[in-house]
mmJSON file of the N, C-alpha and C atoms, coordinates in Angstrom:
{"data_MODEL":{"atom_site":{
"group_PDB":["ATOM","ATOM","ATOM","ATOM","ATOM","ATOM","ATOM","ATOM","ATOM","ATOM","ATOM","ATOM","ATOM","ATOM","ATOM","ATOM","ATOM","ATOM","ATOM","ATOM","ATOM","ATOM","ATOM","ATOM","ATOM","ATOM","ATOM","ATOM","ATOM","ATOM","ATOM","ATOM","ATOM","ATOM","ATOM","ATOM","ATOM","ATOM","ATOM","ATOM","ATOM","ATOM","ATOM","ATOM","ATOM","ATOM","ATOM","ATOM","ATOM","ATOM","ATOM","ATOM","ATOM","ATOM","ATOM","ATOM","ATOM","ATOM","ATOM","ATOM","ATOM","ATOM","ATOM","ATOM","ATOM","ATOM","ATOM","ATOM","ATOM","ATOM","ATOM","ATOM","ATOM","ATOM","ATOM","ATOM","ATOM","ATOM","ATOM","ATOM","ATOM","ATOM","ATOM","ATOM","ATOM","ATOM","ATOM","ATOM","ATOM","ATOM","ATOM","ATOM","ATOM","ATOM","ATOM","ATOM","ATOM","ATOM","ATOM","ATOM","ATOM","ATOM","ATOM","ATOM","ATOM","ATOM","ATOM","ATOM","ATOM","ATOM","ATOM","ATOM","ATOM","ATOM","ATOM","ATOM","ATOM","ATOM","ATOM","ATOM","ATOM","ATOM","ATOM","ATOM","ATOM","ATOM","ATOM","ATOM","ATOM","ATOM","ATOM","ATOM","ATOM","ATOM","ATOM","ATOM","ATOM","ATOM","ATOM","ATOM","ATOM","ATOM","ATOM","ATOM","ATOM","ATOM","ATOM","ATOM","ATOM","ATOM","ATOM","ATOM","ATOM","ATOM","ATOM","ATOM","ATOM","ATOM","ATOM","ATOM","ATOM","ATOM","ATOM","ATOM","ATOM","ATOM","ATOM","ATOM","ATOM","ATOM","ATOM","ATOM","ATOM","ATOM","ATOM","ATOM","ATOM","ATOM","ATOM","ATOM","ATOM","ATOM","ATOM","ATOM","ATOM","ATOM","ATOM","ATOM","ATOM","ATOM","ATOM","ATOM","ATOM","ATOM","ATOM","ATOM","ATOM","ATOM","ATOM","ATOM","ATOM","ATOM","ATOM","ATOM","ATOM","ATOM","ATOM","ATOM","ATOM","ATOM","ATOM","ATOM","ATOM"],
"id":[1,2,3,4,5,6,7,8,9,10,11,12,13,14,15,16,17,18,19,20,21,22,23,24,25,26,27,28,29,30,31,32,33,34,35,36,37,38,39,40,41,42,43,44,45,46,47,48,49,50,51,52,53,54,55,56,57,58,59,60,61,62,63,64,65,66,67,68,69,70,71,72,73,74,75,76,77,78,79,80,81,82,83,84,85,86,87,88,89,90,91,92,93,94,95,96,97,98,99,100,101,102,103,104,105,106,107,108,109,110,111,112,113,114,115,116,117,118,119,120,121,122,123,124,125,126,127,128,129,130,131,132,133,134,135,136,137,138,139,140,141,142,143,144,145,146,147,148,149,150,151,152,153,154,155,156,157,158,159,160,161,162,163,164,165,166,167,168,169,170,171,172,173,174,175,176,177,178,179,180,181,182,183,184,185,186,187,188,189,190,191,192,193,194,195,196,197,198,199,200,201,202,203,204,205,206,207,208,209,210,211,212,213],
"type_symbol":["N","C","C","N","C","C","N","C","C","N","C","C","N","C","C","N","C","C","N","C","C","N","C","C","N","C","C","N","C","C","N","C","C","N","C","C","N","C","C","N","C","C","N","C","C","N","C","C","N","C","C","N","C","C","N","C","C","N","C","C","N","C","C","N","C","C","N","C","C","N","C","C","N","C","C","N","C","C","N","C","C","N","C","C","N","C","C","N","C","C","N","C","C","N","C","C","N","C","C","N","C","C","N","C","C","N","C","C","N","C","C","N","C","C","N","C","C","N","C","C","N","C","C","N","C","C","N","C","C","N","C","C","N","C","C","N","C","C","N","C","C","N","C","C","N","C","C","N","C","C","N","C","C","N","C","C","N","C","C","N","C","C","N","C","C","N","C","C","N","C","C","N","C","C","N","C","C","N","C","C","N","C","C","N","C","C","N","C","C","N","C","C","N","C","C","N","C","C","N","C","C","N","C","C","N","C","C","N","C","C","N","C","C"],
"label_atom_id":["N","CA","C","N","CA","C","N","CA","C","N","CA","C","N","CA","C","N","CA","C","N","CA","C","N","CA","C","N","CA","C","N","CA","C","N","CA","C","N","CA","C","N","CA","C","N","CA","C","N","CA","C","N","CA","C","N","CA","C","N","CA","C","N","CA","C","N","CA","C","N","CA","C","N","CA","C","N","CA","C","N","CA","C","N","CA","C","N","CA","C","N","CA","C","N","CA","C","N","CA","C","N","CA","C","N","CA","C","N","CA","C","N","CA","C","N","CA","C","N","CA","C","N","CA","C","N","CA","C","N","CA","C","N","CA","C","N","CA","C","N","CA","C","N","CA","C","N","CA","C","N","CA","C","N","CA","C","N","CA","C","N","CA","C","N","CA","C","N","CA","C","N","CA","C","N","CA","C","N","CA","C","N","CA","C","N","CA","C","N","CA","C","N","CA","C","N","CA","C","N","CA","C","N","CA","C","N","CA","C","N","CA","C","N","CA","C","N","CA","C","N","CA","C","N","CA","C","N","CA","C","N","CA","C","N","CA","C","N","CA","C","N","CA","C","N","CA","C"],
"label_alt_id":[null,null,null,null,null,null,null,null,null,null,null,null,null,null,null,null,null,null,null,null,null,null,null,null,null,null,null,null,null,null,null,null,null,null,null,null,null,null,null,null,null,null,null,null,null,null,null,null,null,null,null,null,null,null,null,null,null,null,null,null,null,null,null,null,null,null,null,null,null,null,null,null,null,null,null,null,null,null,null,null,null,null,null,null,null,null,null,null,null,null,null,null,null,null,null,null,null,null,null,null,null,null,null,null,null,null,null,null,null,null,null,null,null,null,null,null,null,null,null,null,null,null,null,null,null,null,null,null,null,null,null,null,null,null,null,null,null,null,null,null,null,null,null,null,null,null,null,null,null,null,null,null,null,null,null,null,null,null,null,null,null,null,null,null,null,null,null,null,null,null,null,null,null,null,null,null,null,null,null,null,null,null,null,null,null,null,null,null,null,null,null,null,null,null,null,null,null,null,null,null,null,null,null,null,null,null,null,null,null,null,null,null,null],
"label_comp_id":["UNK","UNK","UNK","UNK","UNK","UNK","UNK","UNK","UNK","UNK","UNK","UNK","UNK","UNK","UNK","UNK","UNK","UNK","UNK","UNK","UNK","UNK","UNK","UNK","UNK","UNK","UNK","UNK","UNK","UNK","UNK","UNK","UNK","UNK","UNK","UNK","UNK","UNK","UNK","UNK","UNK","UNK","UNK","UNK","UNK","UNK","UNK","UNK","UNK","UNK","UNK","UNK","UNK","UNK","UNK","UNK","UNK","UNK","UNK","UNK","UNK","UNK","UNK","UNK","UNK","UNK","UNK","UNK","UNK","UNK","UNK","UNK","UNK","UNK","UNK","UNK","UNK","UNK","UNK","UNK","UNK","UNK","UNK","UNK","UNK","UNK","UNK","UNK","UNK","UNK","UNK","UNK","UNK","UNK","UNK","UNK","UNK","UNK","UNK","UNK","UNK","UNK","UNK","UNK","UNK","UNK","UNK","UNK","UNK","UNK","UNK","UNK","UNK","UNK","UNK","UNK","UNK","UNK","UNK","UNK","UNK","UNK","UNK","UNK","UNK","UNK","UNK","UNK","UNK","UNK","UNK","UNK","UNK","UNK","UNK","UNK","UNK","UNK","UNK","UNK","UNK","UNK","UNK","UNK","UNK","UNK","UNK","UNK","UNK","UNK","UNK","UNK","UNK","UNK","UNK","UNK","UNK","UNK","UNK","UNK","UNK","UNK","UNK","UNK","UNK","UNK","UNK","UNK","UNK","UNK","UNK","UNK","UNK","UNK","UNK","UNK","UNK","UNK","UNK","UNK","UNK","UNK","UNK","UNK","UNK","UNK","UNK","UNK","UNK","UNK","UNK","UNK","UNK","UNK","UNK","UNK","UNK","UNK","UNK","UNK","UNK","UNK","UNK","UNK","UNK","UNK","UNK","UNK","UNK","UNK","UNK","UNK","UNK"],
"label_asym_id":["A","A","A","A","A","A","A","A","A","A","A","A","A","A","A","A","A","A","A","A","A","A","A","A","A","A","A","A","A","A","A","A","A","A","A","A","A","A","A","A","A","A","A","A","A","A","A","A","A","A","A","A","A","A","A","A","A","A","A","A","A","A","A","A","A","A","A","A","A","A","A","A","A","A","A","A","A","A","A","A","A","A","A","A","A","A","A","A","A","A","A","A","A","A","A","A","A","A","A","A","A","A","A","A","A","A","A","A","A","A","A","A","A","A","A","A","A","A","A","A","A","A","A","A","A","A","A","A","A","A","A","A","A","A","A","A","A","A","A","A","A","A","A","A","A","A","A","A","A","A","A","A","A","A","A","A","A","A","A","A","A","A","A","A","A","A","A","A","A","A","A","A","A","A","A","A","A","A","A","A","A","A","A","A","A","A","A","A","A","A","A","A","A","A","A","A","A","A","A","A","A","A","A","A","A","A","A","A","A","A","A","A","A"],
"label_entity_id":["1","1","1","1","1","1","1","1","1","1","1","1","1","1","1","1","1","1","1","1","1","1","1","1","1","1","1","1","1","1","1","1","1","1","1","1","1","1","1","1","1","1","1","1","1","1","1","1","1","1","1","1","1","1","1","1","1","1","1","1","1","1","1","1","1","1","1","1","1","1","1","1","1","1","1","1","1","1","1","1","1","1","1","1","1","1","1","1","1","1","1","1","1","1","1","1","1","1","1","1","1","1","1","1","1","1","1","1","1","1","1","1","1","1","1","1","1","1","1","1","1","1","1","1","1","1","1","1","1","1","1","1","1","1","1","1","1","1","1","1","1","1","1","1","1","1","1","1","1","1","1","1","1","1","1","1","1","1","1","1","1","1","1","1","1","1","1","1","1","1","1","1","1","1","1","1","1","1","1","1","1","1","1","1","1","1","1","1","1","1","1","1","1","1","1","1","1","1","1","1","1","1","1","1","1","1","1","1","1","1","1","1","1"],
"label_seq_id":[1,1,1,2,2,2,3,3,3,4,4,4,5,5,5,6,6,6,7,7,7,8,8,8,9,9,9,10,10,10,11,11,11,12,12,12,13,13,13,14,14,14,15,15,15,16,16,16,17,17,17,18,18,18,19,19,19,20,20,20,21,21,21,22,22,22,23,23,23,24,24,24,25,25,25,26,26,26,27,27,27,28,28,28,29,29,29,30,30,30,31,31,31,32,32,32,33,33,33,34,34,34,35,35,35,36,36,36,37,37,37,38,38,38,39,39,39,40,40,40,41,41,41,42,42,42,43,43,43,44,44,44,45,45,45,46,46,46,47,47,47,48,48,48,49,49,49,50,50,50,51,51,51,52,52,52,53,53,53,54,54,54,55,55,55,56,56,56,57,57,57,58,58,58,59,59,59,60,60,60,61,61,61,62,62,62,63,63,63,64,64,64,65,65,65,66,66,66,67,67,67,68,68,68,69,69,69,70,70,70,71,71,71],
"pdbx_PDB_ins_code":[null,null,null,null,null,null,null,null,null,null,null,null,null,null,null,null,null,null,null,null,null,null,null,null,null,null,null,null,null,null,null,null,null,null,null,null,null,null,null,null,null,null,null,null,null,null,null,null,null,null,null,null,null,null,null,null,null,null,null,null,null,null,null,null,null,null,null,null,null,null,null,null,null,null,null,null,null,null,null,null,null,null,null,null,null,null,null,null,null,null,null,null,null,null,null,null,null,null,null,null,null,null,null,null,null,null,null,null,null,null,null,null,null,null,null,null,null,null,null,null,null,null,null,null,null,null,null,null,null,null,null,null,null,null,null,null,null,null,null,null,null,null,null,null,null,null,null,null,null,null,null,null,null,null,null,null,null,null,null,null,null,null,null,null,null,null,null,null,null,null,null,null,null,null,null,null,null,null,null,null,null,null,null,null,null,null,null,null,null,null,null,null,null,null,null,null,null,null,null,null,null,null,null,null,null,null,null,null,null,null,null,null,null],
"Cartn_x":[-54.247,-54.388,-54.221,-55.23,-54.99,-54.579,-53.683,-53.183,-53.737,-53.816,-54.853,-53.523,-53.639,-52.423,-52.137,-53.051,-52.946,-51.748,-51.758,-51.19,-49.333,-49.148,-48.24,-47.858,-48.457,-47.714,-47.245,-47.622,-47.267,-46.343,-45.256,-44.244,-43.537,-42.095,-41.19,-40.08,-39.831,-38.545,-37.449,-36.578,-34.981,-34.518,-33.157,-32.432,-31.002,-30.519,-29.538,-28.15,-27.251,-26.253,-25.247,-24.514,-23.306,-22.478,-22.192,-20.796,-20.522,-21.797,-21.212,-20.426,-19.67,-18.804,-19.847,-19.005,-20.031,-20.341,-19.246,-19.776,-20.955,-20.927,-21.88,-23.52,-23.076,-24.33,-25.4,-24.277,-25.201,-25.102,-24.975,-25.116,-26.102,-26.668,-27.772,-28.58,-28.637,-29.518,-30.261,-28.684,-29.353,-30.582,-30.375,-30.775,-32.144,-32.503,-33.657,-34.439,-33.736,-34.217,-34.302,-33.804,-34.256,-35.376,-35.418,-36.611,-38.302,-37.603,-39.071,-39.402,-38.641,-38.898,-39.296,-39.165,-39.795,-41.204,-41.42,-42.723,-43.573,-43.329,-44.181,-44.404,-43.426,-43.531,-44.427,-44.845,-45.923,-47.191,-46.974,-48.208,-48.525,-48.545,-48.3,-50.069,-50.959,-52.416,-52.968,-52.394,-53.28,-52.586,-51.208,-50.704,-51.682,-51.658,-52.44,-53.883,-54.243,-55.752,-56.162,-55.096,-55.073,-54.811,-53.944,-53.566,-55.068,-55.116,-57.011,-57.938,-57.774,-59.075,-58.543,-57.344,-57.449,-57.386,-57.016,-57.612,-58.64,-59.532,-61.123,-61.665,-61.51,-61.803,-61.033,-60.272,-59.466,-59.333,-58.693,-57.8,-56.458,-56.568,-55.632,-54.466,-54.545,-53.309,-52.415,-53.233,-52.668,-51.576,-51.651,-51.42,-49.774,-49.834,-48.283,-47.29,-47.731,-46.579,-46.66,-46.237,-46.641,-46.149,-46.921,-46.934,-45.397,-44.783,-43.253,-43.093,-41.977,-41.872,-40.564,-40.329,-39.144,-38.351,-37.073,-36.602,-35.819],
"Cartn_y":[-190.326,-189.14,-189.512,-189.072,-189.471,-187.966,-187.995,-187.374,-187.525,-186.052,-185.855,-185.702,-186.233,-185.683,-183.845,-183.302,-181.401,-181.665,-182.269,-182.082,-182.523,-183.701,-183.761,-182.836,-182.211,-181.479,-179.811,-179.334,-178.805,-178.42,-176.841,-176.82,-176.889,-177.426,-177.775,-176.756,-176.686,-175.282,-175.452,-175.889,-176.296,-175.551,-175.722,-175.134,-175.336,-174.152,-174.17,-174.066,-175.021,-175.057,-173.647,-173.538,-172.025,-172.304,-173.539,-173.642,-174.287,-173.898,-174.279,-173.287,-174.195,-173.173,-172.523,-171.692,-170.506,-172.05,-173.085,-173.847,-174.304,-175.431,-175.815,-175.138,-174.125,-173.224,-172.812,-172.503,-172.389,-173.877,-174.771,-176.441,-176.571,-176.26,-176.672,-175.561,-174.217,-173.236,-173.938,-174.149,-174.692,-175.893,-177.181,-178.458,-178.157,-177.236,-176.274,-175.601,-175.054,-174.383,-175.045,-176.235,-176.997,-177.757,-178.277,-178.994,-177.809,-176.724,-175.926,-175.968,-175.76,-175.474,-176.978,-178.085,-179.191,-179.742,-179.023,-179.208,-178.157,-177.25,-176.433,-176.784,-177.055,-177.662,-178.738,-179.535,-180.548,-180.45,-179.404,-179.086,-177.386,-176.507,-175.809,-174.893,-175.858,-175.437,-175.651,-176.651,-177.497,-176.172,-175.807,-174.56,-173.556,-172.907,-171.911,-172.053,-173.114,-173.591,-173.596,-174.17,-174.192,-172.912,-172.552,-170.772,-169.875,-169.957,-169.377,-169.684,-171.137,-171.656,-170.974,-170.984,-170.968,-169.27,-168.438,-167.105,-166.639,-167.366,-166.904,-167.914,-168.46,-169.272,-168.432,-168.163,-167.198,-168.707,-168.983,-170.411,-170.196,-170.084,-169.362,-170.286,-171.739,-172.397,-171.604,-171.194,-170.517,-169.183,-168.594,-167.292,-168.112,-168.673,-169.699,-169.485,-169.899,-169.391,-168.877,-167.861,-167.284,-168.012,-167.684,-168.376,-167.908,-168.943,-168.599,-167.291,-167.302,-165.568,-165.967,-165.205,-165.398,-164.379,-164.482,-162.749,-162.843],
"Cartn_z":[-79.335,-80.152,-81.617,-82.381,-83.417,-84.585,-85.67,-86.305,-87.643,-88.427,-89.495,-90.473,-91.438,-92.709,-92.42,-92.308,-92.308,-90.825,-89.817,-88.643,-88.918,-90.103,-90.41,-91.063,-92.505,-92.851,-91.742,-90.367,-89.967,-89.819,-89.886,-90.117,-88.743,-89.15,-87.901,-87.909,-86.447,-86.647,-86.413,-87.366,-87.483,-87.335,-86.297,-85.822,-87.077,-87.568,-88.635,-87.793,-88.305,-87.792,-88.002,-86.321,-86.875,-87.423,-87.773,-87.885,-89.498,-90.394,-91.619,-92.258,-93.035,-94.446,-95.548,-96.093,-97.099,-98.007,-98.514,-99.311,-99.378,-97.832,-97.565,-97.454,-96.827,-96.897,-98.264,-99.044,-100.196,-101.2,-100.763,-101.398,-100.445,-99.371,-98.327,-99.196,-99.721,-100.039,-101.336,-102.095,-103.418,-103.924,-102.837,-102.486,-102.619,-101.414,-100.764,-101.917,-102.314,-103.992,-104.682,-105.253,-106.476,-106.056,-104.585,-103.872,-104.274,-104.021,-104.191,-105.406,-106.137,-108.043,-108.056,-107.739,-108.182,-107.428,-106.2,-105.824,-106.404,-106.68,-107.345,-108.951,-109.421,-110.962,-110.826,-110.165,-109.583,-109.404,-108.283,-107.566,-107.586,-108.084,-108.617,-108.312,-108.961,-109.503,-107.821,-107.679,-105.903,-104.977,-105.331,-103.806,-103.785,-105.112,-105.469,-104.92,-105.146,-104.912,-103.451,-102.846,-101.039,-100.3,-100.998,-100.695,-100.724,-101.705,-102.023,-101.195,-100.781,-100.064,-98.389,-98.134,-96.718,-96.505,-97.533,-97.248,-97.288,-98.451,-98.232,-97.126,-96.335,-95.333,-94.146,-94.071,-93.018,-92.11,-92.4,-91.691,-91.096,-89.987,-89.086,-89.226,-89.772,-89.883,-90.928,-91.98,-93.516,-93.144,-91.898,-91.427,-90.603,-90.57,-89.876,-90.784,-92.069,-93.012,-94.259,-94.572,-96.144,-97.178,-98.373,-99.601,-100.21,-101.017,-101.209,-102.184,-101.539,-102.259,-103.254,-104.577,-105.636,-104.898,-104.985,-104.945,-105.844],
"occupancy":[1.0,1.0,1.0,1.0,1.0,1.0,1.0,1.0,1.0,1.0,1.0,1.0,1.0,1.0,1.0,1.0,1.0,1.0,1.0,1.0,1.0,1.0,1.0,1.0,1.0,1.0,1.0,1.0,1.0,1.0,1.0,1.0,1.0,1.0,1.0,1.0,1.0,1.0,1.0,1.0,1.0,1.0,1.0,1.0,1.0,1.0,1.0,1.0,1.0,1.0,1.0,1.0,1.0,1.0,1.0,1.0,1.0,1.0,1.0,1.0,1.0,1.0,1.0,1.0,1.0,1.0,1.0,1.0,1.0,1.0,1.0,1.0,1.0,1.0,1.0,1.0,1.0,1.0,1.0,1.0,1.0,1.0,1.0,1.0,1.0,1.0,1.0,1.0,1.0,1.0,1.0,1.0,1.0,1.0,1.0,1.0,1.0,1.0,1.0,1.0,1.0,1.0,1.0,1.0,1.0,1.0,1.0,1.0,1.0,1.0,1.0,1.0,1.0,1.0,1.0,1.0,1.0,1.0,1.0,1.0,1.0,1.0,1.0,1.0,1.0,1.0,1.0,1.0,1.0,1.0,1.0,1.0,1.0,1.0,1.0,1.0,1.0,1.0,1.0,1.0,1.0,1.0,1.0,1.0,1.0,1.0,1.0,1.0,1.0,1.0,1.0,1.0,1.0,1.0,1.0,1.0,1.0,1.0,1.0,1.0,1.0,1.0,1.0,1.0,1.0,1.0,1.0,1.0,1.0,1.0,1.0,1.0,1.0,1.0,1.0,1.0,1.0,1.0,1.0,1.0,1.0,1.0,1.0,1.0,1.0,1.0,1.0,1.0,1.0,1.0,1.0,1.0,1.0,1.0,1.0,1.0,1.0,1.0,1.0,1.0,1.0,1.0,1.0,1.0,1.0,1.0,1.0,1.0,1.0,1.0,1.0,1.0,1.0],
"B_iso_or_equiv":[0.0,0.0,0.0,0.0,0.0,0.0,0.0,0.0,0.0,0.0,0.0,0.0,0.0,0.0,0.0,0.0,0.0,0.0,0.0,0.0,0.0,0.0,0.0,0.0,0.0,0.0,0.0,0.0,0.0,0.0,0.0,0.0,0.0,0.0,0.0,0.0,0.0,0.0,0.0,0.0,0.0,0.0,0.0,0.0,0.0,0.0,0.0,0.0,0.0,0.0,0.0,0.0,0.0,0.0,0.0,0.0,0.0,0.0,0.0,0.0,0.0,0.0,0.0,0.0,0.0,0.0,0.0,0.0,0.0,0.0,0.0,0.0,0.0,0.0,0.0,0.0,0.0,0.0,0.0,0.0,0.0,0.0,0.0,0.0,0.0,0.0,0.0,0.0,0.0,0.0,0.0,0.0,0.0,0.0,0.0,0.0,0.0,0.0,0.0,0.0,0.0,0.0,0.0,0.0,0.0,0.0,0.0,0.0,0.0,0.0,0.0,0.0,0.0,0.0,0.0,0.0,0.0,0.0,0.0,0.0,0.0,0.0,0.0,0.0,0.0,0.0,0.0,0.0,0.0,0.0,0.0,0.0,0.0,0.0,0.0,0.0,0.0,0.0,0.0,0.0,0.0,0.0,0.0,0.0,0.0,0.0,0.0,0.0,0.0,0.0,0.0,0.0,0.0,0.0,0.0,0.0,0.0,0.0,0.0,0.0,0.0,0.0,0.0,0.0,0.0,0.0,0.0,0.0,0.0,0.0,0.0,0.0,0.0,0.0,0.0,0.0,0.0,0.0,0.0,0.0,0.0,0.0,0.0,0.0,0.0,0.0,0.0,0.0,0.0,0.0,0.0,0.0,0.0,0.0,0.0,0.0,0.0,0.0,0.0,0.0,0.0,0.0,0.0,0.0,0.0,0.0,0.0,0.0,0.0,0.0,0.0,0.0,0.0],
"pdbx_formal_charge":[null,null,null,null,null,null,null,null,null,null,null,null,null,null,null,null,null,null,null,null,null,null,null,null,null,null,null,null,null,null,null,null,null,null,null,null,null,null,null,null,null,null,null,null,null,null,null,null,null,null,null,null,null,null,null,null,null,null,null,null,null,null,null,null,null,null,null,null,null,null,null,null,null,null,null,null,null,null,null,null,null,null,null,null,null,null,null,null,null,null,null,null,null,null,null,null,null,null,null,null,null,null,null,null,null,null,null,null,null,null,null,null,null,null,null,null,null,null,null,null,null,null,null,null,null,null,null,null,null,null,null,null,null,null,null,null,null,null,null,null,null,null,null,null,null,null,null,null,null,null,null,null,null,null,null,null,null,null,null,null,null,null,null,null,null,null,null,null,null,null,null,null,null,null,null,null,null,null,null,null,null,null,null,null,null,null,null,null,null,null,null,null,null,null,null,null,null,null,null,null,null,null,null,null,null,null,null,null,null,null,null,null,null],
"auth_seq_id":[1,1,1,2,2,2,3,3,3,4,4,4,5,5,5,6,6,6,7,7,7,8,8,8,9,9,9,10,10,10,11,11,11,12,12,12,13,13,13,14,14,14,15,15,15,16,16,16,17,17,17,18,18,18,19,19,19,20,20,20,21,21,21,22,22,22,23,23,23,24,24,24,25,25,25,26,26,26,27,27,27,28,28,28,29,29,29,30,30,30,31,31,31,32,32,32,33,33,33,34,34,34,35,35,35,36,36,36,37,37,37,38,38,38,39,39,39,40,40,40,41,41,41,42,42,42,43,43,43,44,44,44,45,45,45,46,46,46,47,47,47,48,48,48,49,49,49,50,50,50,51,51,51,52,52,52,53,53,53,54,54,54,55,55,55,56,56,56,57,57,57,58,58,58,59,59,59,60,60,60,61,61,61,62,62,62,63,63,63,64,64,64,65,65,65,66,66,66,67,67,67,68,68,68,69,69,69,70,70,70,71,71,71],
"auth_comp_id":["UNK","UNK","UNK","UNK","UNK","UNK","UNK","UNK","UNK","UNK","UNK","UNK","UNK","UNK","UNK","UNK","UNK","UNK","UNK","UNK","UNK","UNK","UNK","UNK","UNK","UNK","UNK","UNK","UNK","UNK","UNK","UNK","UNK","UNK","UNK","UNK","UNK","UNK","UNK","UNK","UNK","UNK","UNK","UNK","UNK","UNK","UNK","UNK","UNK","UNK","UNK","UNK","UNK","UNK","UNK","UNK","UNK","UNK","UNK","UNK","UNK","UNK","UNK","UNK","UNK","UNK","UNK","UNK","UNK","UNK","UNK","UNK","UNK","UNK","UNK","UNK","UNK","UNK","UNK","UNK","UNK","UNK","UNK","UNK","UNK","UNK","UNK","UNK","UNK","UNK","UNK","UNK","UNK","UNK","UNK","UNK","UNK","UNK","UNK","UNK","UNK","UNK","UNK","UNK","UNK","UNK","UNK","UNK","UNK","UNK","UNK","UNK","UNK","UNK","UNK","UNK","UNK","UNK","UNK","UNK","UNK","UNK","UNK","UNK","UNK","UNK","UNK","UNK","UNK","UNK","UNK","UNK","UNK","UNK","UNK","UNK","UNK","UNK","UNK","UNK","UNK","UNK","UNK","UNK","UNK","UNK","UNK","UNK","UNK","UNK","UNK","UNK","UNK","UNK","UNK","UNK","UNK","UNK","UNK","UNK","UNK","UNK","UNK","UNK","UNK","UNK","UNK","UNK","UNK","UNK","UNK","UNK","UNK","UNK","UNK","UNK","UNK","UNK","UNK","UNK","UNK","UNK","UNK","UNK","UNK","UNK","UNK","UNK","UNK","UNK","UNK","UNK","UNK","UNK","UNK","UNK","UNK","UNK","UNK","UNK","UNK","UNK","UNK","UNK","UNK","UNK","UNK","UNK","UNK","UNK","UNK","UNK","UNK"],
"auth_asym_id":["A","A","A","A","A","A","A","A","A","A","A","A","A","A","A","A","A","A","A","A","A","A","A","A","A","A","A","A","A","A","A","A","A","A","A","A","A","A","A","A","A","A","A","A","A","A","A","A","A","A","A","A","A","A","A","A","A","A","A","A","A","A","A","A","A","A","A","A","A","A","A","A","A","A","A","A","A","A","A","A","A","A","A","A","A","A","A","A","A","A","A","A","A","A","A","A","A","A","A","A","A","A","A","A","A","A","A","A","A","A","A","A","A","A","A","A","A","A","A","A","A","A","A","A","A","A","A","A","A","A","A","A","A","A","A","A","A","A","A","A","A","A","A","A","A","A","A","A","A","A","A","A","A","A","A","A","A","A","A","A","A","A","A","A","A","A","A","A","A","A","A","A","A","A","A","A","A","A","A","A","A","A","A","A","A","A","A","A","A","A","A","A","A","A","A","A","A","A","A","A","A","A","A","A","A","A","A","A","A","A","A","A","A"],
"auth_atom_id":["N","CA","C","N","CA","C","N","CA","C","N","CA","C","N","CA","C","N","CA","C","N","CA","C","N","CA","C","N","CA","C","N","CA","C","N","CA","C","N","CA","C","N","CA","C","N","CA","C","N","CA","C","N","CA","C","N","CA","C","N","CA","C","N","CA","C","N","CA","C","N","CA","C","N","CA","C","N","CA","C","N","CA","C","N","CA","C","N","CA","C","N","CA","C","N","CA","C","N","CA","C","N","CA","C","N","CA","C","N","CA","C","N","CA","C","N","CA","C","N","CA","C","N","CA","C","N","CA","C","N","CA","C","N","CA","C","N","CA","C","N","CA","C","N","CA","C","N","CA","C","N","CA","C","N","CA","C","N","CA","C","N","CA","C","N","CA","C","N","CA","C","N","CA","C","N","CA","C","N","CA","C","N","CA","C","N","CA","C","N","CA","C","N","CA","C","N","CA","C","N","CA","C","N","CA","C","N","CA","C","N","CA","C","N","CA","C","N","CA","C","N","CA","C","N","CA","C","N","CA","C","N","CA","C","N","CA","C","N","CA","C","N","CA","C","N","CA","C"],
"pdbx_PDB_model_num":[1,1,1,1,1,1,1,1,1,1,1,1,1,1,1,1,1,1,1,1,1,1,1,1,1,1,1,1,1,1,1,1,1,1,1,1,1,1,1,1,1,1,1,1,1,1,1,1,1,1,1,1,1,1,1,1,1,1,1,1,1,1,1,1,1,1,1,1,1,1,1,1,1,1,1,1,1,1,1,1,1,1,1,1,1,1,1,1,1,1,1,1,1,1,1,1,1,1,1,1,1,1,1,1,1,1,1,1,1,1,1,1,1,1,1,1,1,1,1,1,1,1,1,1,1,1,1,1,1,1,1,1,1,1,1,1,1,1,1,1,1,1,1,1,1,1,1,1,1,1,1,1,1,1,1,1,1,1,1,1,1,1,1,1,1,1,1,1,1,1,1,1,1,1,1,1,1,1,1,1,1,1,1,1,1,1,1,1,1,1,1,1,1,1,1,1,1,1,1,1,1,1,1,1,1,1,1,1,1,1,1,1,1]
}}}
């Protein structure tokens, strides 16, 4: 079987541990958050661009996970 780069980036579903502290939790939130603000500061024009392409394409992979939301 051979594997296409699109098949790697597929998302995986981590199981979050019960038993962290509030610390840890939000030092795991934060990590997570500065990771996004720096792939998007990057790639930014290309998300947007892929986001676009796989809705006017109706690419049922695109429908797996929504585009990041601020709150």
């Amino acid at each position: 079987m051979t594997t296409t780069p699109r098949d790697a980036l597929k998302p995986v579903l981590l199981e979050i541990p019960d038993h962290w502290t509030p610390e840890t939790a939000l030092a795991v939130f934060e990590l997570i958050n500065d990771l996004r603000d720096q792939i998007w500061s990057g790639y930014a024009i290309a998300i947007q661009d892929e986001l676009r392409r796989q809705l006017l394409t109706g690419d049922t992979d695109a429908n797996e996970a929504a585009p990041p939301q601020d709150f």
